[in-house]
C-alpha positions as CSV (number, residue, x, y, z in Angstrom):
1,X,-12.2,-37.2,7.7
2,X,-13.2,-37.7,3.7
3,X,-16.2,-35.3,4.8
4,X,-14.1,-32.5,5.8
5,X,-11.4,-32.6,3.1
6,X,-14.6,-32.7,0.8
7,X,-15.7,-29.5,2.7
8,X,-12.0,-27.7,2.4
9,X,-11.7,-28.4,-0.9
10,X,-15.2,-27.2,-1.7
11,X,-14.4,-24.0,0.1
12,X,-10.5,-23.4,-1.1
13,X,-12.3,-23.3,-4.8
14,X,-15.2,-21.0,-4.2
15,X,-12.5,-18.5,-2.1
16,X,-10.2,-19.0,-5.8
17,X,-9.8,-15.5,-7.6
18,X,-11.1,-17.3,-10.8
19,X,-14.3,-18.6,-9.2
20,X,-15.1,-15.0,-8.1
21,X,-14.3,-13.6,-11.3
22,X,-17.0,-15.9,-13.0
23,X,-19.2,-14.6,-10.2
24,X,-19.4,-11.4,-12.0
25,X,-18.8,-12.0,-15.6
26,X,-20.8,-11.3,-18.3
27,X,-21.4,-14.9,-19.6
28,X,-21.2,-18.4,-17.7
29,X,-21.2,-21.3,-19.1
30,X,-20.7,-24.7,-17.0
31,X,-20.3,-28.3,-18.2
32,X,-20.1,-27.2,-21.7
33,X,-20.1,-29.4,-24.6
34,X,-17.2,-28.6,-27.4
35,X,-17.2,-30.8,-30.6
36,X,-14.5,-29.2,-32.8
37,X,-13.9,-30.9,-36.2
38,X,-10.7,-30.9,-37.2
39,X,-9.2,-32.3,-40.7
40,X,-8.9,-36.2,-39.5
41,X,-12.0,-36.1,-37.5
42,X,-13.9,-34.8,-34.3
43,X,-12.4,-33.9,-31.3
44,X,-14.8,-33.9,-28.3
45,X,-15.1,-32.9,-24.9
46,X,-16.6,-31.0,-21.8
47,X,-15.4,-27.5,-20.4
48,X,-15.6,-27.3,-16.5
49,X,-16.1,-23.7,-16.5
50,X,-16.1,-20.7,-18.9
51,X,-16.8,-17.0,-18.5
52,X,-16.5,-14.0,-20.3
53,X,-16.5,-10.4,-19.4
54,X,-17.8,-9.7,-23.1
55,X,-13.8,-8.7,-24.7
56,X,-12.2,-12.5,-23.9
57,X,-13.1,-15.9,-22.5
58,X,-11.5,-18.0,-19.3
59,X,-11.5,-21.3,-19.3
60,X,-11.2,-23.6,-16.0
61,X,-10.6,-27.1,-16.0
62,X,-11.2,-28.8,-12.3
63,X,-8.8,-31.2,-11.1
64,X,-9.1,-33.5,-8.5
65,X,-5.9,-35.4,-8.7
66,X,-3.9,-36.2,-5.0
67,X,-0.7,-36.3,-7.8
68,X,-1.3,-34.0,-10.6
69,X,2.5,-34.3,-11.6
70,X,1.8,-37.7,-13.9
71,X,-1.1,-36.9,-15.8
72,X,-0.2,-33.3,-16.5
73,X,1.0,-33.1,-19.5
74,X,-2.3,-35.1,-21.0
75,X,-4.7,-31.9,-18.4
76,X,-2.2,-29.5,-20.3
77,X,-3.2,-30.9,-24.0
78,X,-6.7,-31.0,-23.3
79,X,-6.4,-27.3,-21.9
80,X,-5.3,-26.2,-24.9
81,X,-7.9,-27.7,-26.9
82,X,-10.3,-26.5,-25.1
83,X,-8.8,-23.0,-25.4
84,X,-8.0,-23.2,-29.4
85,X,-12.0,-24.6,-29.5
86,X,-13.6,-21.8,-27.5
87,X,-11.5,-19.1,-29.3
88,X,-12.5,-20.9,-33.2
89,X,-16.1,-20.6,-31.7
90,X,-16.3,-17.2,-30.2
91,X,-13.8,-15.2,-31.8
92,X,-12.6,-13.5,-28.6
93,X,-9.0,-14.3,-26.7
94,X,-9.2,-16.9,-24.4
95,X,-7.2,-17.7,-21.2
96,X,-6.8,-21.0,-19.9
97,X,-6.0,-22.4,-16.2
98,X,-6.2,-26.1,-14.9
99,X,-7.3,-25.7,-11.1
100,X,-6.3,-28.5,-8.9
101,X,-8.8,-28.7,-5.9
């Protein structure tokens, strides 16, 4: 039973528009570090997925959660320093999506 949610979940994720896109963008970067450092210290963390098609970045952050409702607002924060981090770095726009699979 895990097995085959394991399998559909697997499958709904690789079928996602945003998983295609980063099929056939320009630049892919998975599990990629980000250290930014800000004024009272370091902020540190791991991007799930980011892509570019060479004019702006997306960003994807993979969630697992059965009930994304409670810790939402914390995925949401951590999106959007992940975003502001990638755009200091790169210069380009960025777009931002939490993905719940």
């Amino acid at each position: 039973e895990e097995m085959n949610a394991a399998v559909a979940a697997v499958r709904a994720a690789l079928e996602h528009g945003l998983i295609r896109a980063a099929a056939t963008a320009v630049r892919v970067h998975r599990e990629f570090p980000l250290t930014l450092r800000e004024r009272h210290g370091f902020v540190e963390g791991k991007v799930d997925l980011a892509f570019s098609d060479g004019t702006a970045w997306t960003l994807v952050d993979f969630k697992t959660d059965e009930e994304i409702e409670p810790a939402l607002r914390s995925y949401r924060a951590q999106l959007l320093w992940y975003a502001y981090g990638l755009e200091r770095i790169t210069g380009l726009p960025v777009r931002a999506y939490l993905l719940n699979v």
